[in-house]
Chimera marker file (.cmm) of the C-alpha trace (Angstrom):
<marker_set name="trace">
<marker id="1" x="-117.948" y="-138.576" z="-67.141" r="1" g="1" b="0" radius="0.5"/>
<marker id="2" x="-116.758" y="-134.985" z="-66.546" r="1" g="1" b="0" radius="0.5"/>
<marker id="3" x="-120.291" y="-134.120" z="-65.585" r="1" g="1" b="0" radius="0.5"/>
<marker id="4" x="-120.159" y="-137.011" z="-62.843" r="1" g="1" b="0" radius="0.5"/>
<marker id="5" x="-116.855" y="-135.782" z="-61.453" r="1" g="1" b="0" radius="0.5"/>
<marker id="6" x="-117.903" y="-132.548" z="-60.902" r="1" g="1" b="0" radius="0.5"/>
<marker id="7" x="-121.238" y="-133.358" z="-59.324" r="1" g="1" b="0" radius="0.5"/>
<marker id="8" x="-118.754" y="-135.667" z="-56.647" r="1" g="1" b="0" radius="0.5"/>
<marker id="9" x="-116.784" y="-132.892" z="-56.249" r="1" g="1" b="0" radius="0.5"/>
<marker id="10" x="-119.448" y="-130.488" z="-55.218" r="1" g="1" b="0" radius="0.5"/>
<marker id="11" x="-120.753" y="-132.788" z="-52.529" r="1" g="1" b="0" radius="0.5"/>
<marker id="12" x="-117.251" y="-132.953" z="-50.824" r="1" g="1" b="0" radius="0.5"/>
<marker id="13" x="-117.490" y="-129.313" z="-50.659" r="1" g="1" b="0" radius="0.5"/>
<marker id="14" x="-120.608" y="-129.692" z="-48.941" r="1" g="1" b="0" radius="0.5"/>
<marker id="15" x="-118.720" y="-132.491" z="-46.886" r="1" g="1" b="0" radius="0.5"/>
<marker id="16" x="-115.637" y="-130.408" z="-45.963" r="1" g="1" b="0" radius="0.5"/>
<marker id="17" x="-118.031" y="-127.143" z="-45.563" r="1" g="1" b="0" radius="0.5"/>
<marker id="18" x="-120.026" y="-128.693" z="-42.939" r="1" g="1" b="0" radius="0.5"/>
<marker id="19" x="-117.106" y="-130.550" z="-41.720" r="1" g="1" b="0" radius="0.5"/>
<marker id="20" x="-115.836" y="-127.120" z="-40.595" r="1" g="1" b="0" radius="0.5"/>
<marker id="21" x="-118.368" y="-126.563" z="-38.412" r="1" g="1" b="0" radius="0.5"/>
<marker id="22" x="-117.301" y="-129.834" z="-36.523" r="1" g="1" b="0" radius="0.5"/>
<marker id="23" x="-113.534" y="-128.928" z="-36.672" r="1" g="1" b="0" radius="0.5"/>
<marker id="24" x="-113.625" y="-126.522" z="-33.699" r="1" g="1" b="0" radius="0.5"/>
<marker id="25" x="-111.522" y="-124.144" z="-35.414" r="1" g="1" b="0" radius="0.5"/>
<marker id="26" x="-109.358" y="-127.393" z="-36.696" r="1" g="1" b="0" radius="0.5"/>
<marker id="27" x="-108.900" y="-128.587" z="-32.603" r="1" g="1" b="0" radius="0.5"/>
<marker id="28" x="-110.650" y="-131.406" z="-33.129" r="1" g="1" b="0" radius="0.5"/>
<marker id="29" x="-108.270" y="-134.906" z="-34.856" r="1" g="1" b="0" radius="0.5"/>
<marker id="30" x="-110.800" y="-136.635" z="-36.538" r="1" g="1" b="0" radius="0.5"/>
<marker id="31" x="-113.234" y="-133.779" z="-37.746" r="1" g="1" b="0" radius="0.5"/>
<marker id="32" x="-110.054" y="-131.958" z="-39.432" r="1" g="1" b="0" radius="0.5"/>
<marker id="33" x="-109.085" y="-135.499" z="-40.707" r="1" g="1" b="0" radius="0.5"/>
<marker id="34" x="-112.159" y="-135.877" z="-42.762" r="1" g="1" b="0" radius="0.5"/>
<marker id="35" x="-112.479" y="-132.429" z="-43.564" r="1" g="1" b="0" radius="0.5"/>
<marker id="36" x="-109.512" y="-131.806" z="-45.398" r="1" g="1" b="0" radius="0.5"/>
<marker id="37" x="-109.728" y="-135.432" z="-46.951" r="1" g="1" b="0" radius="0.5"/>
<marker id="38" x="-112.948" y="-134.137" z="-48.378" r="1" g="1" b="0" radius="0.5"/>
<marker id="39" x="-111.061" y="-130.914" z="-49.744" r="1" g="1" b="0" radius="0.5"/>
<marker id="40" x="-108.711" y="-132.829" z="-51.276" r="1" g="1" b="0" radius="0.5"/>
<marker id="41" x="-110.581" y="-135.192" z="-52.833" r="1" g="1" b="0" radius="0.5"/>
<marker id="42" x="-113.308" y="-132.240" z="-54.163" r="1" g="1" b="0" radius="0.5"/>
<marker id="43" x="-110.497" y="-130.530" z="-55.668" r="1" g="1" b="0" radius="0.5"/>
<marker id="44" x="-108.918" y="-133.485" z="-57.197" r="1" g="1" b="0" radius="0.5"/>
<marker id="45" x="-112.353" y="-134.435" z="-58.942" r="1" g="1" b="0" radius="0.5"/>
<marker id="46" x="-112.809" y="-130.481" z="-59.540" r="1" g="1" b="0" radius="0.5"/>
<marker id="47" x="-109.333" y="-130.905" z="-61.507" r="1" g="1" b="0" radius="0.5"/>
<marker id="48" x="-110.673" y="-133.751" z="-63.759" r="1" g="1" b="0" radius="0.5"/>
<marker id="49" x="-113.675" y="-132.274" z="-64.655" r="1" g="1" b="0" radius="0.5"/>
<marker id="50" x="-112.221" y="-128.979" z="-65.975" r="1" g="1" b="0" radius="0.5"/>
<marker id="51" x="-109.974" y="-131.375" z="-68.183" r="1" g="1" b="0" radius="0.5"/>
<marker id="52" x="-113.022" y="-131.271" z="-70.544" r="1" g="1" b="0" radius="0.5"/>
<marker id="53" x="-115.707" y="-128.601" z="-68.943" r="1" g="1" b="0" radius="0.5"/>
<marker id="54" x="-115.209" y="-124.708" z="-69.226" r="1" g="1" b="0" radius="0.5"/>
<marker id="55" x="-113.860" y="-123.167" z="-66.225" r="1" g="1" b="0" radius="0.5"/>
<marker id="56" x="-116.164" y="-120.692" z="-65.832" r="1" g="1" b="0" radius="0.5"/>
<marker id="57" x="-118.902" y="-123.125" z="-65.845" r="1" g="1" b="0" radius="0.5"/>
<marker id="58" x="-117.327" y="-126.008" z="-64.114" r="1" g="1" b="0" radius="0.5"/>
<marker id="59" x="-116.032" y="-123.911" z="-61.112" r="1" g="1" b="0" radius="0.5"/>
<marker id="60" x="-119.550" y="-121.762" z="-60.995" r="1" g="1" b="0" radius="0.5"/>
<marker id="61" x="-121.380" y="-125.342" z="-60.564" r="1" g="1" b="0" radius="0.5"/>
<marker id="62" x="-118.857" y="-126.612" z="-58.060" r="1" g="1" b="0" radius="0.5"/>
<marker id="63" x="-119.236" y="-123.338" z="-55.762" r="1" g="1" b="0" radius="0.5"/>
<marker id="64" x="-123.280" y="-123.519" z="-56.253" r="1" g="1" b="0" radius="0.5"/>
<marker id="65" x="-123.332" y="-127.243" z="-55.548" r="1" g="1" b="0" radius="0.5"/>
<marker id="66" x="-121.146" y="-126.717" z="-52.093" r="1" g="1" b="0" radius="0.5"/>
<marker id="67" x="-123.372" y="-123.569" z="-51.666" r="1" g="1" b="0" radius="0.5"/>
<marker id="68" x="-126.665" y="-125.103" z="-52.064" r="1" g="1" b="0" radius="0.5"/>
<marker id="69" x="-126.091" y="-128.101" z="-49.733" r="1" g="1" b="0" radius="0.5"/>
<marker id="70" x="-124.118" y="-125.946" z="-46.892" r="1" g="1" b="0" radius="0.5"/>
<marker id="71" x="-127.281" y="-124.178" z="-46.945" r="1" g="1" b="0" radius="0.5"/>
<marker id="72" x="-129.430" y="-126.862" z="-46.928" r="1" g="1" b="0" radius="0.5"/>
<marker id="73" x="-127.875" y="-128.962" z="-44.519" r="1" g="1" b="0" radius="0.5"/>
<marker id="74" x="-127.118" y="-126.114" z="-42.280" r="1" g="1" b="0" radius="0.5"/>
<marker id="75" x="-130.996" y="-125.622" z="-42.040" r="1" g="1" b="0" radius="0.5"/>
<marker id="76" x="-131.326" y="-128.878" z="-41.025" r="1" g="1" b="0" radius="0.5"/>
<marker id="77" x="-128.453" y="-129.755" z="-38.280" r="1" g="1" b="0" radius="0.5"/>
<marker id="78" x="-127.515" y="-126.028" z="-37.303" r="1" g="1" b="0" radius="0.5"/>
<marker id="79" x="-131.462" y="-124.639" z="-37.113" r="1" g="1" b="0" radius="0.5"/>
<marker id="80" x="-129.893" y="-121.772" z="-39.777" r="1" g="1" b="0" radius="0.5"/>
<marker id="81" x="-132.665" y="-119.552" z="-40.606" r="1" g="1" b="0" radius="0.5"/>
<marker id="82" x="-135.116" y="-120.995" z="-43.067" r="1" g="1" b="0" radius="0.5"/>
<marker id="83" x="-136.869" y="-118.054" z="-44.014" r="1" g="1" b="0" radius="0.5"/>
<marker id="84" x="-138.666" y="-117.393" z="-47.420" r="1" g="1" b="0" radius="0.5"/>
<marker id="85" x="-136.508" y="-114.908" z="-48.706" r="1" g="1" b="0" radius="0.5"/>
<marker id="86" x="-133.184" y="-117.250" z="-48.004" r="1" g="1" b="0" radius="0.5"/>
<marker id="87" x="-135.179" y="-120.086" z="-50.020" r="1" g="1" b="0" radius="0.5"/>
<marker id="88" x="-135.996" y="-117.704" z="-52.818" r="1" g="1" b="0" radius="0.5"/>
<marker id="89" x="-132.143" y="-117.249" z="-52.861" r="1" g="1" b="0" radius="0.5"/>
<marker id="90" x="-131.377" y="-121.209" z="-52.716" r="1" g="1" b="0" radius="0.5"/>
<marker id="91" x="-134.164" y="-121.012" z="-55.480" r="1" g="1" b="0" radius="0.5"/>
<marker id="92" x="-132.151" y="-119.034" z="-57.370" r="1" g="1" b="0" radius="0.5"/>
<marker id="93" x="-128.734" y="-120.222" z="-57.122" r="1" g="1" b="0" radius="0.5"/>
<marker id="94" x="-130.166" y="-124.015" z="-57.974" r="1" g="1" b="0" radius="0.5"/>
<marker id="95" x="-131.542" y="-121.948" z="-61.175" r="1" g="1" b="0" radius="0.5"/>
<marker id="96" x="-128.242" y="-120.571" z="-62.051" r="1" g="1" b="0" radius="0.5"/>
<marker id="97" x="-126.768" y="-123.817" z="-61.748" r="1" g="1" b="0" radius="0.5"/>
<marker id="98" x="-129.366" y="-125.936" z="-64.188" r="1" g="1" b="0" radius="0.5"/>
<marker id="99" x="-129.079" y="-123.035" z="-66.564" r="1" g="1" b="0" radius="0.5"/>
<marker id="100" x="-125.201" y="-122.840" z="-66.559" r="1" g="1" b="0" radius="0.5"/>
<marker id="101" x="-125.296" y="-126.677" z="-67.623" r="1" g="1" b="0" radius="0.5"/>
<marker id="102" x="-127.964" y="-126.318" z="-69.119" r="1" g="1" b="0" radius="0.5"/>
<marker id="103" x="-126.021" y="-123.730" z="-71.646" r="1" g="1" b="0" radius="0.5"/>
<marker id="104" x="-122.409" y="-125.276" z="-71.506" r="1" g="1" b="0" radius="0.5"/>
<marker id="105" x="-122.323" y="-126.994" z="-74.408" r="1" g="1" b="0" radius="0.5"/>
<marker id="106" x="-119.912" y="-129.529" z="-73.049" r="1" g="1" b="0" radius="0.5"/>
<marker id="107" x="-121.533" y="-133.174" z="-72.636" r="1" g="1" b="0" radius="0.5"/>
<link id1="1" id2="2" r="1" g="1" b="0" radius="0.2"/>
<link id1="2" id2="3" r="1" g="1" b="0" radius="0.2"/>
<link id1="3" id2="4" r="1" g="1" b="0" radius="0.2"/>
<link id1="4" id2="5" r="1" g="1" b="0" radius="0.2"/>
<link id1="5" id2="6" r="1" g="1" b="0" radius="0.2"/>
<link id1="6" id2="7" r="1" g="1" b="0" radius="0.2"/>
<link id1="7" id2="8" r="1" g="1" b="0" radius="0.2"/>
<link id1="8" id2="9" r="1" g="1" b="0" radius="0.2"/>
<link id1="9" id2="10" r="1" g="1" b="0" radius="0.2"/>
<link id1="10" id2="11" r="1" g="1" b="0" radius="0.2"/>
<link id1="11" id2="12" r="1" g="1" b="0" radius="0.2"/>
<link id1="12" id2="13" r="1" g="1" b="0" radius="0.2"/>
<link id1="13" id2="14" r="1" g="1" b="0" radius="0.2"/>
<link id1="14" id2="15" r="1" g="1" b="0" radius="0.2"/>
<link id1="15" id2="16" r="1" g="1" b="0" radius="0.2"/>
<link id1="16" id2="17" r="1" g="1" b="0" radius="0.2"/>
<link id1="17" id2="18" r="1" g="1" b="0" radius="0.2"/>
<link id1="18" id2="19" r="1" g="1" b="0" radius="0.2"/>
<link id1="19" id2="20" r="1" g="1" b="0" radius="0.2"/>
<link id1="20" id2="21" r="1" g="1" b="0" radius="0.2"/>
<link id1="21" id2="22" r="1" g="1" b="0" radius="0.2"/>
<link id1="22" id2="23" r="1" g="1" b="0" radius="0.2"/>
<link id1="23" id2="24" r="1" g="1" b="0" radius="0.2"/>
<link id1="24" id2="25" r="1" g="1" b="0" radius="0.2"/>
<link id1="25" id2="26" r="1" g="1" b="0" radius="0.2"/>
<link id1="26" id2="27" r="1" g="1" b="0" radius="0.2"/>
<link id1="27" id2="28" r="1" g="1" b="0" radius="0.2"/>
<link id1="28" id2="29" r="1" g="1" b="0" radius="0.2"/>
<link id1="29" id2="30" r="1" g="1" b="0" radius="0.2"/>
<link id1="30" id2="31" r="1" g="1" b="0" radius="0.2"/>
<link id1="31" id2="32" r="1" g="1" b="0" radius="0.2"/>
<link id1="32" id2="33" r="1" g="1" b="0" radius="0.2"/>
<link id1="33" id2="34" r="1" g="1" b="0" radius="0.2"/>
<link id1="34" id2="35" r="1" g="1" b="0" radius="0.2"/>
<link id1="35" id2="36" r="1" g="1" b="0" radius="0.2"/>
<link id1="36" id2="37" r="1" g="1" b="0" radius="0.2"/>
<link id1="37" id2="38" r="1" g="1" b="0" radius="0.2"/>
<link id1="38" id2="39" r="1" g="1" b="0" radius="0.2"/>
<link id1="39" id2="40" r="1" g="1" b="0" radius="0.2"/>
<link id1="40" id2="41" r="1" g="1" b="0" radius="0.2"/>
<link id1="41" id2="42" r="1" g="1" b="0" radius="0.2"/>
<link id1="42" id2="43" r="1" g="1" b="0" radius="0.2"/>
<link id1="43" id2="44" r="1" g="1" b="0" radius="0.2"/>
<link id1="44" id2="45" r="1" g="1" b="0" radius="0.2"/>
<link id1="45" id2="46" r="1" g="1" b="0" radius="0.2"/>
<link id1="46" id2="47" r="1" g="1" b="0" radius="0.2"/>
<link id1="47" id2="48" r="1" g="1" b="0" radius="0.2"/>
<link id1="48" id2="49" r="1" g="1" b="0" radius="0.2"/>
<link id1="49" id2="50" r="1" g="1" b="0" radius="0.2"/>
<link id1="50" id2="51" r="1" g="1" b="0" radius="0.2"/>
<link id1="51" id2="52" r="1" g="1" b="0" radius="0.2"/>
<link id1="52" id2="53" r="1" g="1" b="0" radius="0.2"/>
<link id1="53" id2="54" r="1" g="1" b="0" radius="0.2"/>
<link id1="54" id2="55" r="1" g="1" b="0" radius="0.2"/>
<link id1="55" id2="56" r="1" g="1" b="0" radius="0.2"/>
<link id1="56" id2="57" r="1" g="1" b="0" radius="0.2"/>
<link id1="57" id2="58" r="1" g="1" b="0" radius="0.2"/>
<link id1="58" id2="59" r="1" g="1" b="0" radius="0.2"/>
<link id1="59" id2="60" r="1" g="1" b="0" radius="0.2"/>
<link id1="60" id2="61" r="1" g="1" b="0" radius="0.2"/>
<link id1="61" id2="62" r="1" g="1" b="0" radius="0.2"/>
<link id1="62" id2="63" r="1" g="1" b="0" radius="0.2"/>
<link id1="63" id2="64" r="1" g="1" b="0" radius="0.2"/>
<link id1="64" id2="65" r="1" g="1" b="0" radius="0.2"/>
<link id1="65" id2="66" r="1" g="1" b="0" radius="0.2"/>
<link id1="66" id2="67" r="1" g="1" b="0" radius="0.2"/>
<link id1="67" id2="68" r="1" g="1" b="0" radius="0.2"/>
<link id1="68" id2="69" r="1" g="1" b="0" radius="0.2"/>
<link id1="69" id2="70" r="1" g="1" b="0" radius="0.2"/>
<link id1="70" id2="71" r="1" g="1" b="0" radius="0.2"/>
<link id1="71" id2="72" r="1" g="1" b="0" radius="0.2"/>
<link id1="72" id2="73" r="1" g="1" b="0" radius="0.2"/>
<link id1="73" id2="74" r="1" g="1" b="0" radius="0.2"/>
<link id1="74" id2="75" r="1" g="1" b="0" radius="0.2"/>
<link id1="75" id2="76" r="1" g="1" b="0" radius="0.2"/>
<link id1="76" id2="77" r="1" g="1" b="0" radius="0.2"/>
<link id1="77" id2="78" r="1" g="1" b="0" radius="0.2"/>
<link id1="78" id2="79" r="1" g="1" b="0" radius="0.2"/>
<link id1="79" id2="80" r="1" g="1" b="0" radius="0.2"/>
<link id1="80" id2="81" r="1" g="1" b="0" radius="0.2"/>
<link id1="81" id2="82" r="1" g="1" b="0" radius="0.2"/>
<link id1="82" id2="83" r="1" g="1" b="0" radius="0.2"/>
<link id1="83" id2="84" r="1" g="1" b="0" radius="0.2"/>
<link id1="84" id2="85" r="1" g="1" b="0" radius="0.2"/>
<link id1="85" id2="86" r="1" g="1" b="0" radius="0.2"/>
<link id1="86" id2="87" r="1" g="1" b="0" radius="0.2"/>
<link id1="87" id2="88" r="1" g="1" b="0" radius="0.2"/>
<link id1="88" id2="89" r="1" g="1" b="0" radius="0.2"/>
<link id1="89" id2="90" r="1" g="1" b="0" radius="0.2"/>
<link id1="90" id2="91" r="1" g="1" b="0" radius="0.2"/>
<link id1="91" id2="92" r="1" g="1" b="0" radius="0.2"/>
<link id1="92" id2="93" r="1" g="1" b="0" radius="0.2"/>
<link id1="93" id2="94" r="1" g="1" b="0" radius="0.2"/>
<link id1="94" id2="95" r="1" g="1" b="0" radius="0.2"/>
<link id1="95" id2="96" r="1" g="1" b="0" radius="0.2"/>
<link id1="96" id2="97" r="1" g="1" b="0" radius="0.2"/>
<link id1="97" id2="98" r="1" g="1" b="0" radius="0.2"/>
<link id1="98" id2="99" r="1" g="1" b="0" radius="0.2"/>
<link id1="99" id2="100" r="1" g="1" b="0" radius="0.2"/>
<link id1="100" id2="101" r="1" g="1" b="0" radius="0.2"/>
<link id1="101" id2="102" r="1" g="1" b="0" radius="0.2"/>
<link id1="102" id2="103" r="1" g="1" b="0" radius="0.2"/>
<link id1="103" id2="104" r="1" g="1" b="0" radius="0.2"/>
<link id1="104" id2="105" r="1" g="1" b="0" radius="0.2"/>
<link id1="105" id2="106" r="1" g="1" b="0" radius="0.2"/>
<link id1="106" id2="107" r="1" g="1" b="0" radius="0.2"/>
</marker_set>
């Protein structure tokens, strides 16, 4: 179950990451609304994962997760750059990430 939580919680950080963009700067009611609802709730399930799951590995996951979809996403609804290198990078972190559960022991 940890495993599940922290999965959730990484896509509300891609939620509230991308949410920022729609904020204005936090002018906007409803964007900052959902935004920081999705905070909340990512670090709430971030808080019950780490109950069980290393720190180190839990919290590395959690940032590559958020990373990996504000990347992704931004590609596709900003028109970020999509350029080889920057998907060798994405490549990378997603690499990082399988290894890190890959080696944490925890189930």
């Amino acid at each position: 179950m940890p495993w599940i939580y922290l999965v959730l919680a990484g896509l509300f950080e891609i939620g509230w990451a991308i949410g920022l963009k729609y904020t204005d700067g936090f002018s906007r009611l409803w964007p900052t609304v959902g935004t920081v609802s999705a905070m909340i709730v990512s670090i709430v399930l971030l808080a019950m994962a780490v109950k069980t799951l290393p720190i180190g590995t839990a919290y590395a996951i959690w940032t590559g997760i958020g990373a990996l979809g504000a990347v992704i996403l931004g590609i596709v609804l900003f028109g970020d750059s999509a350029s080889p290198a920057r998907l060798i990078c994405v490549a990378l972190v997603l690499t990082g990430i399988i290894g890190l559960k890959l080696t944490s022991g925890a189930h």
